[in-house]
Each structure stands twice: as C-alpha cells, then as structure tokens.
C-alpha positions as CSV (number, residue, x, y, z in Angstrom):
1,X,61.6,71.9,119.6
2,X,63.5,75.2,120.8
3,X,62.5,78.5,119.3
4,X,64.0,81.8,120.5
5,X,63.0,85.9,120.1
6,X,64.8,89.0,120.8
7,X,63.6,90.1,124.1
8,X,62.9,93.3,122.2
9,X,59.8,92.1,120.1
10,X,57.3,94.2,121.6
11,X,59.0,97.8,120.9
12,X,59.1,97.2,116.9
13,X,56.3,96.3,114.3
14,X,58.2,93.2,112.6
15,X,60.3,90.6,113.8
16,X,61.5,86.7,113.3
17,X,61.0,84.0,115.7
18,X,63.8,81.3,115.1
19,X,64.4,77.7,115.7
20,X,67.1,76.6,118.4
21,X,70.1,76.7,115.5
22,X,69.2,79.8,114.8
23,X,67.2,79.6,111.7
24,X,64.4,82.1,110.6
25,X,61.0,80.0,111.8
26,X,58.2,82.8,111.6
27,X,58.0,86.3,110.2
28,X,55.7,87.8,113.0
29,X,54.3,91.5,112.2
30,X,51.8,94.2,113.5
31,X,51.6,95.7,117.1
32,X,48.7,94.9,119.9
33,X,49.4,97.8,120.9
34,X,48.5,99.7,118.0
35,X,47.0,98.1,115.7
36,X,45.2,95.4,118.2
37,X,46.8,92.6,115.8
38,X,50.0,90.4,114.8
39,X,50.2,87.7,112.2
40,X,52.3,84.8,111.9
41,X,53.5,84.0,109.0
42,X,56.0,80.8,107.5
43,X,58.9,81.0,105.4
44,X,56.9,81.0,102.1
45,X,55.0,84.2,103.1
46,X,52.0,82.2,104.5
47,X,49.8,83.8,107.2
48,X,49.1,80.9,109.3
49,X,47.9,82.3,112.9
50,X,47.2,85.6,114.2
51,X,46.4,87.5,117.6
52,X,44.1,90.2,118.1
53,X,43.3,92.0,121.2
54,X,39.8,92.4,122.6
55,X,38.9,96.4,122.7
56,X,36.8,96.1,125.9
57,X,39.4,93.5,128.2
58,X,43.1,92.6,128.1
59,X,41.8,89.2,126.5
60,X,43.1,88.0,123.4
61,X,42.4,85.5,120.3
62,X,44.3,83.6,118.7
63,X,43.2,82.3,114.9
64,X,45.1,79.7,113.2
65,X,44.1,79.1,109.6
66,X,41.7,81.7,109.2
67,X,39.4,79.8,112.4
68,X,39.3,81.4,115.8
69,X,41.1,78.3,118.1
70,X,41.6,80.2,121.6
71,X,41.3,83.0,124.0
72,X,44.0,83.8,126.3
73,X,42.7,85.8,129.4
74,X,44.3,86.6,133.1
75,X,43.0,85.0,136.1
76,X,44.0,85.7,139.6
77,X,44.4,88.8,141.1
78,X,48.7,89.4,141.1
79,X,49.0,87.8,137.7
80,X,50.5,84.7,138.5
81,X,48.0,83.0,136.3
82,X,47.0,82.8,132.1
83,X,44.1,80.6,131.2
84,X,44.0,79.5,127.7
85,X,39.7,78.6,126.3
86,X,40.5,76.6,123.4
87,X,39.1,74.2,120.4
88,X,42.6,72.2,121.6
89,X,41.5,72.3,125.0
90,X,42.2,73.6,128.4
91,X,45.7,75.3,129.0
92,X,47.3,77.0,132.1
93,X,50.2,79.4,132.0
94,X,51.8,79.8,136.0
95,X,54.7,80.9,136.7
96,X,57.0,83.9,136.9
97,X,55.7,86.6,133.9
98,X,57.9,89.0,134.5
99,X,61.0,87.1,135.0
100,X,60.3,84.9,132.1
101,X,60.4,81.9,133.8
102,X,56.8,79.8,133.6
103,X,55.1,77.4,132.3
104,X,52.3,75.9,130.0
105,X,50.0,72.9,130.9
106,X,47.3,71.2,129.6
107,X,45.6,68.5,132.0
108,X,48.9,68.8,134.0
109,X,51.2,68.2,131.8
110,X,53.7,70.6,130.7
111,X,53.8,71.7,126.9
112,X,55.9,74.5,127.0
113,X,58.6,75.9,129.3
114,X,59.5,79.7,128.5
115,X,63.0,80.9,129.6
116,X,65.2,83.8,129.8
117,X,69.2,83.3,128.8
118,X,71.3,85.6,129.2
119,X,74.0,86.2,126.5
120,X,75.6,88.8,124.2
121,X,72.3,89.4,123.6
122,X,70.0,88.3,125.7
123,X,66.6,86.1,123.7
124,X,63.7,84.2,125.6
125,X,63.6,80.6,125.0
126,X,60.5,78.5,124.4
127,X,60.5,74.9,124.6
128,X,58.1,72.4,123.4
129,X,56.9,68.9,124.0
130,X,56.8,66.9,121.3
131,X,53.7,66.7,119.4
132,X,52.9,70.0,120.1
133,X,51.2,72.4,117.8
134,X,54.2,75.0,118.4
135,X,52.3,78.4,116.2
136,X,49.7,78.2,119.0
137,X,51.9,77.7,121.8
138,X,53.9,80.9,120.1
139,X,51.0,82.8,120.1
140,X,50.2,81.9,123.1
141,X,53.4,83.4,124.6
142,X,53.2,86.6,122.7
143,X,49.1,87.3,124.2
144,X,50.5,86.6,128.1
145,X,53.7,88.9,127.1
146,X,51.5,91.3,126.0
147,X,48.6,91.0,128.2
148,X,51.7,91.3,131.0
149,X,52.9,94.3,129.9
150,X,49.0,95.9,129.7
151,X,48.4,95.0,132.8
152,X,52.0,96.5,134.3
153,X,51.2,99.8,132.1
154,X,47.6,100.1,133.7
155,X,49.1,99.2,137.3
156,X,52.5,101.8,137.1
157,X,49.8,104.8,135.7
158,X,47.4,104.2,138.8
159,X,50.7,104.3,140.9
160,X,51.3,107.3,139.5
161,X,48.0,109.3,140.0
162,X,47.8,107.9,143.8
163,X,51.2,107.8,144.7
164,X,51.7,111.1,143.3
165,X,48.5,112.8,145.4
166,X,49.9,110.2,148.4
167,X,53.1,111.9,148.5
168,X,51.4,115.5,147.9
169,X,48.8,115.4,151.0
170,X,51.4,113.5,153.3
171,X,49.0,110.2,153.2
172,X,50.6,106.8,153.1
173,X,49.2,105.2,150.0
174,X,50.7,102.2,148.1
C-alpha cells in the first residue's frame, strides 16, 4: 500500500494522509510542537493511534487503540539512525532524513520505504509491505520527521550562539 502527505504537514495543526489514488486515508491533528500530541483518526471520526512527545528527550510514543505500542528514539551521533522499542518488535529507520529517502526494517527486512516525488506539488511517499500494520508505520514516519526537525532546530540555534561569537572574536569555530 502507497500513502502520501503534503510535505507541508508540520507547519499546520490538521491535515490528511491519503492512499496512492489519492483518497482521504487519515485525518491527522495536533502539533508536537505545541501541544506535544497528534492523533490519528479514520474516516468515521475514529481516534485510532496517537504520538506524544517526551518533555524531557526528543523521544516519542506512539499509542494505537488507547495502549502505548512503541517508542521511537535517535541513535547515533549524525542522525543517520531511528530505533523503534515496540510491543510489534524491533524496528530500524536508516537512511537519508533529510532528503526523504530511508528506510524501515524489522529483523532486516524492509517494511516501509519513504520517498520524496517531486511534482506540481511536491508529497512524500510511503510504501508498505504487505501485511503491515500501516497506522504504526505512519506514526512512525511522523515521530522521525519530527524528532528530525527537533534535532535540526537544536543544532542551527547552537550554530548560531557559537558561530556568531566565532565570527565576533576572529576564532574558527564550526
């Protein structure tokens, strides 16, 4: 199964993750930025996962059903690297974060491939083995996107503080 999202999702507090023909698949709402929490829901109106954000880390869990099923946390020290603790098992992400282009595994096997296309507008793509329980693989994508863009936020503001006094005082600092 294919399902595609604006590459804009993160800016706004509502949008709809759709199957590969284009069809609304899941209504996803709230901001980890903000509010530390979005919900899945189906086409009935059903909340059927959600993703919070740890306070303390750039961790985050992922309940499906009301039941806490995962944790997705960084490893690695460039961010090449997503490890998924779950009640499904264990899952790797690796792979290019920024240039949407990676992948999930479980046990070495690949369940997901994530994509960018480029088109009038351009969408990431993810696409799942079959079998796969694609709201957790979702959520799953939306933690690493987010965790991603914590991490780049964190990384540009300590770029600024020690470029800027690098530049200032003539030192060469990165």
């Amino acid at each position: 199964m294919r399902y595609a999202m604006s590459n804009k999702w993160s800016l706004t507090e509502h949008f709809v993750i759709t199957d590969d023909s284009g069809d609304p698949r899941f209504d996803v709402r709230g901001n980890l930025g903000l509010t530390q929490r979005l919900t899945f829901r189906d086409q009935s109106g059903r909340e059927v996962a959600e993703i919070r954000k740890h306070l303390t880390t750039t961790a985050h869990d992922i309940s499906i059903g009301g039941q806490r099923v995962a944790e997705v946390r960084h490893t690695g020290f460039f961010g090449e690297h997503y490890e998924i603790d779950s009640s499904f098992g264990q899952l790797t992400a690796k792979g290019s974060f920024t240039g949407w282009d990676y992948r999930i595994s479980q046990g070495g096997q690949v369940v997901a491939t994530i994509s960018r296309e480029f088109a009038f507008r351009e969408k990431f793509l993810v696409d799942m083995a079959d079998g796969g329980n694609d709201i957790f693989i979702l959520a799953i994508v939306l933690a690493i996107d987010s965790i991603h863009d914590e991490r780049r936020e964190r990384e540009r503001d300590d770029r600024g503080i020690v470029g800027g006094l690098g530049g200032a005082i003539g030192g060469n600092f990165p």
